[in-house]
Every structure is written in C-alpha cells, then in structure tokens.
C-alpha positions as CSV (number, residue, x, y, z in Angstrom):
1,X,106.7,92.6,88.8
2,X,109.8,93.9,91.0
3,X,109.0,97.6,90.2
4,X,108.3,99.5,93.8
5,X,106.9,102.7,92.0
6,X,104.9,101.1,89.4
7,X,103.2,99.1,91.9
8,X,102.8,102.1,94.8
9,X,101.2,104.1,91.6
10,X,100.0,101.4,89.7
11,X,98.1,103.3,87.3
12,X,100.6,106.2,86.8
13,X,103.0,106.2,83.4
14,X,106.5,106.6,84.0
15,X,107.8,109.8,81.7
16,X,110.4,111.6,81.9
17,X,111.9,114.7,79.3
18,X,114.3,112.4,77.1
19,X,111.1,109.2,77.1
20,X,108.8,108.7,74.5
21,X,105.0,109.7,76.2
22,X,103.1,106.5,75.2
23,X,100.3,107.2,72.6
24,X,97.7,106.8,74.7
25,X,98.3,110.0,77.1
26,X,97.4,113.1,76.1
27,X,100.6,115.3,76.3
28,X,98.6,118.5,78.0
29,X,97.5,116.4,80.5
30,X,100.4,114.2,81.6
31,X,100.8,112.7,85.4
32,X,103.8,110.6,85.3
33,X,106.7,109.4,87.6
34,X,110.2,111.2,86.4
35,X,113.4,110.7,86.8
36,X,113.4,106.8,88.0
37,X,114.4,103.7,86.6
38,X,112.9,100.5,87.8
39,X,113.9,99.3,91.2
40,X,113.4,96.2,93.7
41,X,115.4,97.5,96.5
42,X,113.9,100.7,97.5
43,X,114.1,102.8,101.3
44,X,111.0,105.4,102.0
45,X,112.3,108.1,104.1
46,X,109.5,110.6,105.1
47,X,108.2,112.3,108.4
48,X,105.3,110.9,110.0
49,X,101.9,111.7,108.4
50,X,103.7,111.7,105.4
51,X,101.8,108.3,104.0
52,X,104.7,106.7,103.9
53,X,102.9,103.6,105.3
54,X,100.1,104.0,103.2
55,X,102.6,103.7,100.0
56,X,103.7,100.7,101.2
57,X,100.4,98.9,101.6
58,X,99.8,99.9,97.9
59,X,102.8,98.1,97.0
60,X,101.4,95.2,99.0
61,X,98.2,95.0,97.4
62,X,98.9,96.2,93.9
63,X,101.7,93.0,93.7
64,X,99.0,90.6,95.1
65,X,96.8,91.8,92.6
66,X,99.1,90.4,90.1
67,X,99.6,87.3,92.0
68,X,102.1,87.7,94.0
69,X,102.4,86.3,97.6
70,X,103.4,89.4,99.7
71,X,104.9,89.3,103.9
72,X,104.1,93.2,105.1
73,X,105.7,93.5,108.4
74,X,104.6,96.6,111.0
75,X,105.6,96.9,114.6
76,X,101.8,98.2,115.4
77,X,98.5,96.3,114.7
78,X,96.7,98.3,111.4
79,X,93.9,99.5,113.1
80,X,91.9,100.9,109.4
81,X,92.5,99.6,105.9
82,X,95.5,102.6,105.0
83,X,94.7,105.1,102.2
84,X,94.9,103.7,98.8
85,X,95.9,105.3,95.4
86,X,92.9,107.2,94.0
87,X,92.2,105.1,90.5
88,X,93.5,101.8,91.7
89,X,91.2,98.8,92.3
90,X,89.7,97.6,95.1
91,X,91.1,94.6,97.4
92,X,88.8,91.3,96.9
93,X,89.3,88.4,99.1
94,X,91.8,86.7,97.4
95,X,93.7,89.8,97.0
96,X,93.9,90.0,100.9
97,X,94.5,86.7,101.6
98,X,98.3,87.0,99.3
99,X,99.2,89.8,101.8
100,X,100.4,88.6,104.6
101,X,100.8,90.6,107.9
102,X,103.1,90.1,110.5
103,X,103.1,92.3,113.6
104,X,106.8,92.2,115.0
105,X,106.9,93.8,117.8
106,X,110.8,94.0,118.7
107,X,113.9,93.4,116.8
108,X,114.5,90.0,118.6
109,X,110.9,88.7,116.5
110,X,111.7,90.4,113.4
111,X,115.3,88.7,113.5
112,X,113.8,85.4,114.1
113,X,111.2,85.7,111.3
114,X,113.4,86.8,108.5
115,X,116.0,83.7,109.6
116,X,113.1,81.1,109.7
117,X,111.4,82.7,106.4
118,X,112.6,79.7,104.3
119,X,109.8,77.1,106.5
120,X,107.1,79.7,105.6
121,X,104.5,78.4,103.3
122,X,104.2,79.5,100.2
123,X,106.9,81.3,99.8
124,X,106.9,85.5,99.9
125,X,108.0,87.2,96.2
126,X,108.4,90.4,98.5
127,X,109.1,91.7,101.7
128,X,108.0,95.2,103.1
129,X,108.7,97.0,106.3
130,X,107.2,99.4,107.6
131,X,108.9,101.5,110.5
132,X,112.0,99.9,109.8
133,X,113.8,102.4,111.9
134,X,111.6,101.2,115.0
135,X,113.9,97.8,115.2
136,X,116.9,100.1,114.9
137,X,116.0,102.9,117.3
138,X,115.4,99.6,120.1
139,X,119.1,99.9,120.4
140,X,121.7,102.2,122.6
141,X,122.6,104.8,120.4
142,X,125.9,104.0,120.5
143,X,124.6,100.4,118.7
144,X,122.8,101.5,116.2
145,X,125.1,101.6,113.8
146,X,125.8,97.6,114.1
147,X,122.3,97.0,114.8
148,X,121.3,98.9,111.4
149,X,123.8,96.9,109.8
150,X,122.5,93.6,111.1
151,X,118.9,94.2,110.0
152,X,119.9,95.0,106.9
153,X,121.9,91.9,106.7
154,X,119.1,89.6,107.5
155,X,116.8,91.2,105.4
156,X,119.3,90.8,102.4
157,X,119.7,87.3,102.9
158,X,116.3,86.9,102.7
159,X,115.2,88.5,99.8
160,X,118.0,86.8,98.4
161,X,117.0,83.4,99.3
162,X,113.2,83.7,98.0
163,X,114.6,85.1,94.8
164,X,117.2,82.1,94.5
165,X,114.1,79.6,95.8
166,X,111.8,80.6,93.4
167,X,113.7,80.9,90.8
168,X,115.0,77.2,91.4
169,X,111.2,75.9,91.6
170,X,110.1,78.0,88.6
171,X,109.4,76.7,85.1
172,X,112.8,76.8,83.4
173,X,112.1,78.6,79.9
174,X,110.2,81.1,82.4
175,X,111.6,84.6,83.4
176,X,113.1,85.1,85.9
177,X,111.7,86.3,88.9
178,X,113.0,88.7,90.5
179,X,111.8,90.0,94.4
180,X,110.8,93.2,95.6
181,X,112.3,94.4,99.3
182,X,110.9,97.9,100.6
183,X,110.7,99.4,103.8
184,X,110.2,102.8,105.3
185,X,112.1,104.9,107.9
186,X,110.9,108.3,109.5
187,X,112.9,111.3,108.2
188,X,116.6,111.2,109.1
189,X,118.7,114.0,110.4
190,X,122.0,115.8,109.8
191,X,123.7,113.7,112.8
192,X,122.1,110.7,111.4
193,X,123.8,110.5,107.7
194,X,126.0,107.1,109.0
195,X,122.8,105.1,109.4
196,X,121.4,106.3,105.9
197,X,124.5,105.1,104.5
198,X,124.2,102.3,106.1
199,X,120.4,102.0,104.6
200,X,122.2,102.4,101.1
201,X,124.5,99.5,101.5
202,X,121.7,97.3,101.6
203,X,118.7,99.6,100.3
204,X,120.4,101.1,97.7
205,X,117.5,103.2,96.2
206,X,115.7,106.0,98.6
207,X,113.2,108.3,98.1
208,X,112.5,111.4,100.1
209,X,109.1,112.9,101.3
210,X,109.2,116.3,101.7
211,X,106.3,118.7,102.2
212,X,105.7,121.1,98.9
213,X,106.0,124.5,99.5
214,X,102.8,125.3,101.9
215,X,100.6,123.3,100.8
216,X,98.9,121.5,103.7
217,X,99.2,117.6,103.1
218,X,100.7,117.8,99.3
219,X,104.0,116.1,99.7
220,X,107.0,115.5,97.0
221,X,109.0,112.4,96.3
222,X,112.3,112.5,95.2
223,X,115.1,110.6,94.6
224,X,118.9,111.1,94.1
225,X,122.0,109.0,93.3
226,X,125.0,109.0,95.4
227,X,125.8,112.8,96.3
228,X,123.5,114.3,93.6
229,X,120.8,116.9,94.0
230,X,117.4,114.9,94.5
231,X,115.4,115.0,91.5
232,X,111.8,114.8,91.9
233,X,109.4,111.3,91.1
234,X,106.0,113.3,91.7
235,X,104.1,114.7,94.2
236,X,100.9,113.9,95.9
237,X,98.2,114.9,97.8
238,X,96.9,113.3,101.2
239,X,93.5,113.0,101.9
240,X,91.0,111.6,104.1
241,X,89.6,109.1,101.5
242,X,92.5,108.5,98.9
243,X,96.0,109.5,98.0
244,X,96.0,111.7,94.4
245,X,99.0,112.1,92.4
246,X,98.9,116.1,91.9
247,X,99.2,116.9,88.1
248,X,101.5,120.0,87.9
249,X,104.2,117.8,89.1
250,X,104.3,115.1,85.9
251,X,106.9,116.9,84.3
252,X,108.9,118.8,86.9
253,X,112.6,120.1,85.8
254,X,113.5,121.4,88.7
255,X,115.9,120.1,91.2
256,X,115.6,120.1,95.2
257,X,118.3,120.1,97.8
C-alpha cells in the first residue's frame, strides 16, 4: 500500500523508457507516471493553487479505499470536499469514516498529537500533512531551522512507531506492512535551501509543482535525487470539477532545472 503516487493517481500506470508498458495499454495512447520508484516518505513542494492539498486528500482516500486507516492533518477547517483525480471512485461512507481529520491549529497541538499517537484508536497506517510549513513558519526565523528539525523528528518517530505497532499485532506469515508519511509545503526559495535539506533528512523524497509553460492551471511534477536535474513524474491539469492527468506528458524525456 505505501506507494504516495500510486495512491494520489490511483488509476495511472507507472512507465518509464527502460519499463515494460503492461499489455493492457495501448502504446499511442500512454498516461503514465515516469521516472519514480515507489516511495513512503514523500515532501509536496508547490505554490499555492497548485493542488497540492488536493493530492494529498487523494492519497487519503485512495488508501482508505483499500482499507487503510488514514490521520490527514490541516491547520484550516476543509471548507469543500478538495478536487479529486478525474477516473477515481467515489468516497462512500465507510471510505470517509477511515480518514481521519485533525485540525491542528499551532505547532504546540500538532506536537502533542503526534507524541500521544500511540493511545489513538485504531491505529493510523499513514500520516499526511498538509501545510506542513505553517507549523514551521510559527517560529522566529532565526528558529526555524531547529523547529523544522523538531517536526520532522516527531513525525519520524511516529510513522516509525505505527509501522513497528502494526507490524507486531499483524498476522506473522503476513507482509509486512509498511506506512505511508506525506506532507506538503508551499514552494521554497533560494534563501530557503537549509530547511529543504532539512525536509530531506526526514522526507527524503520531494516532488516539485511547477507551472507548464503558459498554460493557465496545467502544472508539472517532478522529482530529482540529491543534486540532479528534476526529472518529470507527469503533469496535470486543474479544474473546477476534477484534476486530469494531461496525456502529452506520459512519456516526457526532457529534463527541467
């Protein structure tokens, strides 16, 4: 289950130039995610209006679909349902009641939560946070380089305790489970490369939103390891029912600084 992309696009193939294309695809029509190898530690970095909250409640509902119990913490009360995947089911009931959301509304609450997570009931196979840059931005700017750190920290320990908790109270001939953590942060500057860094102690995989040439509300996301040139995942267009993955970008060469 602990695949971030798989479950923001849940009914998108992941391709890339050197992978088989499964059968069932017609080649001259492929949308795909590139590039990527599965991941359970993931960092969305995007400007606002960029869905970047929207992916994650895709994530959220996409891993309670396959039965997952899922905590989605947000500083602000979700005042619509956000834009879902074009393609991908429908929330039911049941589906909404695995999703648990917690409005946090300082880094003192979120702190509190994350160290008390292990008397929640059941017990969270993933964690996502959205605005995860609005606990850190609380701080004196001259803090937020600890304060990032601490987060991180607490979120870590966290993940890591589920994963170690569930695994302990799982069949044992079962697989293993693994968690998923994801969070999102607005789009990070030149003079804030120390608190991305930071991020990628802890978060080790990010993907960048970017806008796509002019294209009013298509957006690209990319992903690179270490000092590399970002590689792009796909791109997508924002609109005011649904979130389409945009075809011409399935197969994408092309590399973006």
């Amino acid at each position: 289950m602990a695949d971030f992309l798989k479950c923001v696009f849940p009914n998108i193939p992941k391709i890339n130039r050197f992978n088989e294309i499964p059968h069932s695809i017609n080649q001259k029509d492929i949308i795909g995610i590139s590039n990527v190898i599965t991941c359970d530690r993931c960092l969305l970095v995007g400007s606002p209006g960029s869905g970047k909250t929207s992916l994650l409640f895709q994530c959220a509902l996409s891993c309670s679909m396959e039965g997952s119990n899922v905590t989605f913490i947000t500083p602000y009360k979700l005042e619509t349902m956000p834009l879902l995947i074009e393609g991908a089911k429908q929330p039911d009931h049941n589906v909404m009641k695995r999703v648990h959301i917690m409005y946090l509304h300082d880094r003192t609450s979120l702190l509190k939560y994350l160290s008390s997570i292990h008397t929640k009931s059941p017990l969270s196979h993933v964690i996502l946070i959205n605005k995860l840059d609005y606990y850190t931005n609380q701080a004196q700017v001259t803090d937020r380089t600890a304060v990032t750190s601490e987060i991180c920290a607490y979120l870590l320990d966290a993940i890591c305790f589920l994963q170690s908790k569930l695994n302990a109270l799982s069949v044992p001939t079962s697989t293993s489970i693994k968690c998923l953590l994801a969070a999102s942060v607005s789009t990070l500057g030149s003079k804030d490369s120390p608190i991305l860094d930071i991020y990628q102690q802890f978060i080790p995989t990010v993907f960048h939103i970017s806008g796509f040439s002019n294209e009013k509300h298509v957006f690209q996301l990319t992903t690179a390891k270490g000092d590399e040139k970002r590689c792009p995942v796909l791109r997508y267009m924002i609109s005011k029912d649904s979130i389409k993955v945009c075809e011409e970008a399935s197969l994408s060469t092309s590399n973006t600084t």
